[in-house]
C-alpha positions, 0 to 999 in steps of 0.5 A: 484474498491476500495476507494478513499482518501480525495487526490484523490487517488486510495486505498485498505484496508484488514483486519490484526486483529479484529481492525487494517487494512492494506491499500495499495494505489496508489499514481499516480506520485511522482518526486523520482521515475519519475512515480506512487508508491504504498504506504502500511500503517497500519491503527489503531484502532483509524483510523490513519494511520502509515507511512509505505513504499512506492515504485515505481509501476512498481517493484509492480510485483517484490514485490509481487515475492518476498513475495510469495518466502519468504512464501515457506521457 
């Protein structure tokens, strides 16, 4: 079901190495893609949050094609 961040929204986290995660949050509306997107930040050893992209949610489908065709090469 995941977390929740002090905003309200809707997030999940998976390990990248012994110390830094990766997080994945659901951001419920942003005007530039006149819905919901996907934000995917790398969280640090210290706890802070690096900027990373952020994506309208209905291409959430496309990208996740698109990572699993360049993981065949």
């Amino acid at each position: 079901m995941g977390q929740v961040d002090g905003s309200g929204q809707r997030y999940e986290q998976f390990l990248m190495s012994e110390d830094e995660r990766i997080r994945v949050t659901r951001v419920p509306h942003a005007d530039w893609a006149d819905g919901p997107t996907v934000r995917v930040q790398k969280v640090m050893a210290s706890g802070k949050l690096a900027q990373g992209p952020e994506f309208p949610a209905r291409l959430a489908g496309e990208l996740a094609k698109a990572l699993h065709e360049v993981m065949l090469d």
